[in-house]
Structure formats: structure tokens, C-alpha cells
N, C-alpha and C positions, 0 to 999 in steps of 0.2 A: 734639883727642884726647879721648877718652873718659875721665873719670876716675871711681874709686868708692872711697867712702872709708866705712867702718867706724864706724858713726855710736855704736848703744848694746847693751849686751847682753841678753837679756830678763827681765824682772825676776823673782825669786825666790820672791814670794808672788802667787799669780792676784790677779787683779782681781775685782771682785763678778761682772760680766759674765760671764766666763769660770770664776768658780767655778758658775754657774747656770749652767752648760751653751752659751754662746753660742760661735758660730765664734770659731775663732783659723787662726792663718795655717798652713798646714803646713810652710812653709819660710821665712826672711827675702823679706820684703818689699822690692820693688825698686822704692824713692822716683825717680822720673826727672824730671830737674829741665832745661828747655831752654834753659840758658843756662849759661855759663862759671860757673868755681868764682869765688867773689872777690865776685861785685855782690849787691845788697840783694836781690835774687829768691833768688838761693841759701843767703843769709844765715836766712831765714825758713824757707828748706825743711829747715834743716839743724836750725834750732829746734825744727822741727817732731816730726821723724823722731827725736830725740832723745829726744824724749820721749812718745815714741807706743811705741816698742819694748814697754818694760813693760806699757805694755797691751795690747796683742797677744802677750803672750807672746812674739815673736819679734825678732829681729834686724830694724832698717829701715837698708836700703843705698842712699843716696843716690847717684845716677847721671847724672853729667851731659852731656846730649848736649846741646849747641847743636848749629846747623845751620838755615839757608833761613829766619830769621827764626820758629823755635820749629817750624817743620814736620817736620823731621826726627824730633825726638821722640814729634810727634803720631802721625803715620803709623805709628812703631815702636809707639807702645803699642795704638792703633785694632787693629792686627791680634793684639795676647796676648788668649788667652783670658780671661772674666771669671770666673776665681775667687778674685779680690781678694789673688791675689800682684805684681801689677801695678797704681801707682797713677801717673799724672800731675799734677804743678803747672805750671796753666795762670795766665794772665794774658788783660789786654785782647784781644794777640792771638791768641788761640784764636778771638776772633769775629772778627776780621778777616781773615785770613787762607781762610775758608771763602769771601769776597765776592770775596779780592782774586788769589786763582789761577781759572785758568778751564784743563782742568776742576775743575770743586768737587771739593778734595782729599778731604772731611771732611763730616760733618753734626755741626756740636755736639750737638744735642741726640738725634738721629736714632743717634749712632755712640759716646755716652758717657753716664757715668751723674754727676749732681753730688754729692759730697761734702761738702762745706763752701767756704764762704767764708770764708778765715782772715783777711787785710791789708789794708789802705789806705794811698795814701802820696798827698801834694799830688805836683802839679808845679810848678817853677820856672824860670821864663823867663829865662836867664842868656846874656849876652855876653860876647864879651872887649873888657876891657877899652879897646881901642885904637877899638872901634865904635861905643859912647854910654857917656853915665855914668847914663843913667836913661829913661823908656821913650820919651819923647816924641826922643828925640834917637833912641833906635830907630827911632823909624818912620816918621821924616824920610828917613834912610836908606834904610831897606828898602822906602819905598814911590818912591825917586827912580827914574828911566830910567836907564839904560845900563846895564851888566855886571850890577848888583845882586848882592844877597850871598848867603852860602853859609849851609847850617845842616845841623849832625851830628845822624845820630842810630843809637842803638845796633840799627838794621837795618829792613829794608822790613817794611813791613805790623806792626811795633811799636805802643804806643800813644805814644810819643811819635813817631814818624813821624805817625802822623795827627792828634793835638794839633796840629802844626806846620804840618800839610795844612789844617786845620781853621783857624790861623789865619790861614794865609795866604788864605785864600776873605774870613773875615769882613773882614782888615782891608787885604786891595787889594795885599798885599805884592809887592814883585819879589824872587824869591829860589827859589835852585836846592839840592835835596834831596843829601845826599851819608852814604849809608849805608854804617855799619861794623857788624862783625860783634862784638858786644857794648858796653859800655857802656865798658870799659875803652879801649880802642882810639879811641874817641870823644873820651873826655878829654884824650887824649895831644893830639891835633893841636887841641880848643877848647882848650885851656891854651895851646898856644904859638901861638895864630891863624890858624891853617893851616884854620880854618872861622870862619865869625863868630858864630855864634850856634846854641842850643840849648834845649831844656826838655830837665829829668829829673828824677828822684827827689829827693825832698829830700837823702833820705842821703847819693845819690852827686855831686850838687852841694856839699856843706854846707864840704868842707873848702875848698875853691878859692872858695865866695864871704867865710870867715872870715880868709882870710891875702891876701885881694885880687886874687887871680889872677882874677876870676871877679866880674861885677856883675849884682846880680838886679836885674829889671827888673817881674817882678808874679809873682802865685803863683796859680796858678788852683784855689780852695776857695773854700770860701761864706763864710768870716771870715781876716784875717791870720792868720801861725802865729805860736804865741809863739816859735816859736826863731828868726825872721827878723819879727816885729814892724812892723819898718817898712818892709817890702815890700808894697804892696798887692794887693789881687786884683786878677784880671783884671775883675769885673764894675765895679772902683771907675773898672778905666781905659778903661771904656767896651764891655770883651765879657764881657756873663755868660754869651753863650750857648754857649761854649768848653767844649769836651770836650777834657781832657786828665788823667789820673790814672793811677794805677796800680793795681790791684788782682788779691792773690793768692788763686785758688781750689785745690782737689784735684779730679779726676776719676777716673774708672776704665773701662773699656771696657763697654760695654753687654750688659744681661743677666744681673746679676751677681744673684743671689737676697738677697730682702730681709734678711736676718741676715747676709750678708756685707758689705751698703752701710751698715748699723745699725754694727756693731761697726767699720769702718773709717772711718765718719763720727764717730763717739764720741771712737776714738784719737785724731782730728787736735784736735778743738775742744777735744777736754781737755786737751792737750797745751798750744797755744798760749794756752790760758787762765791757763796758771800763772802766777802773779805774778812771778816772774823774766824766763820769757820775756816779758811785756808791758813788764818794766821793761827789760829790754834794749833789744826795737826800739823802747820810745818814746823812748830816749834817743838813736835816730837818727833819730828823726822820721817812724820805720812805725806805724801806728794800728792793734789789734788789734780786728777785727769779731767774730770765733768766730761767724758765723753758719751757720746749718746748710743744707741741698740746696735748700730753696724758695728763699732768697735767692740763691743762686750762678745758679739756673737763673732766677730774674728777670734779675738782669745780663747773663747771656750774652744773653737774650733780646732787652732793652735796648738793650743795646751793636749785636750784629748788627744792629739795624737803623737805628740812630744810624750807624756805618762804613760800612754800605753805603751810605747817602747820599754819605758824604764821596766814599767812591772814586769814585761816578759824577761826582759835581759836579767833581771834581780830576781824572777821568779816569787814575786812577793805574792801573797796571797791575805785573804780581809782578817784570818785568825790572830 
């Protein structure tokens, strides 16, 4: 169900931008965010738009459509007009999802404009409990004959769905894909076993590997984290070449004139640049990029064609 909730109201004294004559929005801005309320993608958009209002002079209304693995979103915002009352937070899958429907729903780059690159998160290779207590006992497991095991994840064509495709190529796994429709949902049956195994966000793993419900088995980043230490990377246990993370951008629909993409690229990076907001999600384990529209449009770039590998070699398909 759709939800929208009333994030800030616009601030009082303009901003330099907007006292020099730069766009501001004509009406509240409508933040559409493609995933349920609750999980660390929404956590960030909510930061965001928070603190974006004041400088836009306007109200930012965050809106959250999930649906088809972030497609539903996409496709609603591709067709609003671009005059930047309309913005989208995308993730990983925004590139995937153009490889992995046929026909091609979308052009990233062809049908949207980049904004910023605001977040980073690791991912975390976690089981339950009852499956190993550390990796090598994983993969004894996951690489035996018969039945082989199951692994959740918070929906098709995500980037931890294909983290998971991805390892299952490099490291020979036996194991069947079982997609839920958010992350929350996911949790519910790796908590009580009803999947074996998973990667996801640090943040939304963090509480279930701290009270034991939950055993991490590697982290896929370029050094340990300090908040899980003594988990190692995946390169230490032998895959560095493992594509798994997370990462949150803004987009807008294509078209938009440059003082519109200027002043609503500005709002976001200054926003999440504030020292609260960093100290917030670093203390769930989101990493703040504030990178600006070159960085965001390398990664889409990046990505699409790192996923597109995967799909073909995995032969995955959107069903």
C-alpha cells in the first residue's frame, strides 16, 4: 500500500541559491522511494528529504511505492514530466532490472537524469544458525548433491539477489533462490530457518547477528568493518571478485533543464552531508558518499554491465 508521510516544512529564511534567483520547486516535491517504510533504503531517503525541504524552499513528500522488485516505481516516475517535482531513489537495481526484464522496461541513462550518489552499505553473508557456524562449514554444505539449500532475498533482480547469483557462479554452490517482497519479510523466515542463508545490509542484518539469531560468515568490502571486526572479507576467503553492496542514488526523469538538476542535485548532497545525518547512518553501518551526477552515472554504468554478465551466465530471468 502506498504510503506518504510528511517529512519537513520549508524553511523560513531562502537559501544563497535561491536568494540569487536559482529554481525552487513550485509545489512539494514528491521523494519516491521503491521500497517499504521500515528498511535502511528508506531510512536514508527519509534523511534525506528532511533536510532537503529548506533548501528548496518546499515541502519533500516521501512516497513509498514498492512493487516488481523497484519497477513499479521506476516506470511511475520515467513517465512524470521533468520539471524536477518529481525525484526517484534508486539503488543497485535500477541497473539490473533494465538486463533482467525482456522487453527493456527502462533506459537508465537514455530515460533519467543522475543526481547524486548519496550511500554505501557492505554486505553480509549470514546464515542461520542451524546451517554452519563459520564459512568453510557453509560451503561444505552449499556445495553437497541432493536437495541443497535455500537463500532469501528481499526480491528478484535486487542487488543482493545477485550478490547471491554472483556467488553462487564463483563458488559452485547448490542452492535455490527464494524471493520476498522486501527485506522485512526476508528476515522473518531467515530468523526462524524457514531459508538458510542470506546477504544484506549491514544495518538490517546487524541486530540478529548481535543477539545470535543470525551467524556472519564474510563481508564483502575491501577491509573488515569495525562494527563486525572479526568477520572477514569475502577476498580473505578466497572471492574478491564478488559483487555484492548497496548503494543509494537520486534520479529524475530526463530532460530536466540544467538549474533544475543544479539546485535539486545541491538539496540532496547538502542535505545528507550534515553532520547528524552522517552520524546517524554511520552508526548503522551506512557510509555517506555525497557524491555528485558524474559518480552516480559511473556506477549505473559500472553496474549494468557487471549484472548483465551475471544474468546471462545465471540465465536468470524476471519470473
Amino acid at each position: 500500500m502506498r504510503r506518504r508521510s510528511l517529512l519537513a516544512l520549508p524553511g523560513l529564511i531562502a537559501t544563497p541559491a535561491l536568494a540569487q534567483g536559482g529554481w525552487r520547486p513550485a509545489s512539494p516535491v514528491r521523494y519516491v522511494v521503491p521500497f517499504p517504510p521500515g528498511s535502511s533504503f528508506d531510512t536514508v531517503g527519509r534523511a534525506v528529504a528532511e533536510g532537503a525541504a529548506s533548501l528548496l524552499g518546499q515541502n519533500v513528500v516521501v512516497e513509498n511505492r514498492p512493487g516488481a522488485g523497484t519497477l513499479v516505481a521506476v516506470q511511475a516516475v520515467k513517465a512524470m514530466p521533468a520539471d524536477g517535482q518529481t525525484v526517484l531513489m534508486v539503488a543497485n537495481s535500477f541497473t539490473v532490472n533494465q538486463t533482467l526484464h525482456q522487453p527493456r522496461p527502462y533506459d537508465a541513462e537514455a530515460d533519467f537524469e543522475p543526481l547524486a550518489l548519496l550511500v554505501y552499505t557492505p554486505h553480509v553473508l549470514v546464515c542461520h544458525p542451524s546451517v554452519a557456524s563459520d564459512f568453510a562449514g557453509f560451503l561444505a554444505k552449499a556445495r553437497a548433491p541432493g536437495r541443497g539449500l535455500s537463500f532469501g532475498t528481499n526480491g528478484q533482480g535486487t542487488s543482493q539477489h545477485m550478490g547471491l547469483e554472483h556467488l553462487k557462479i564463483l563458488a559452485g554452490l547448490n542452492a535455490e533462490h527464494v524471493p520476498y517482497r522486501g527485506v522485512a519479510s526476508m528476515l522473518v523466515d531467515l530468523l526462524a530457518g524457514r531459508v538458510d542463508y542470506s546477504i544484506g545490509n549491514l544495518p538490517d542484518v546487524l541486530p540478529g547477528l548481535r543477539d545470535g539469531r543470525l551467524v556472519a560468515l564474510g563481508i564483502v568490502n575491501a577491509t573488515r568493518h569495525a562494527m563486525l571486526p572479526e568477520v572477514p572479507t569475502c577476498a580473505e576467503l578466497g572471492f574478491p571478485q564478488l559483487l555484492s553492496d548497496t548503494w543509494y542514488g537520486v534520479v529524475m526523469p530526463k530532460g530536466a533543464a540544467p538549474v533544475v538538476r543544479e539546485a535539486l542535485s545541491n538539496a540532496f548532497l547538502t542535505s545528507i552531508r550534515r553532520p547528524e545525518t552522517q552520524a546517524r547512518l554511520g552508526a548503522i553501518g551506512i557510509d555517506v558518499l555525497a557524491q555528485g551526477p558524474d559518480a552516480l552515472r559511473d556506477r549505473i554504468r559500472s553496474d549494468t554491465a557487471t549484472y548483465a554478465q551475471i544474468v546471462r551466465t545465471a540465465n536468470l530471468t524476471a519470473g
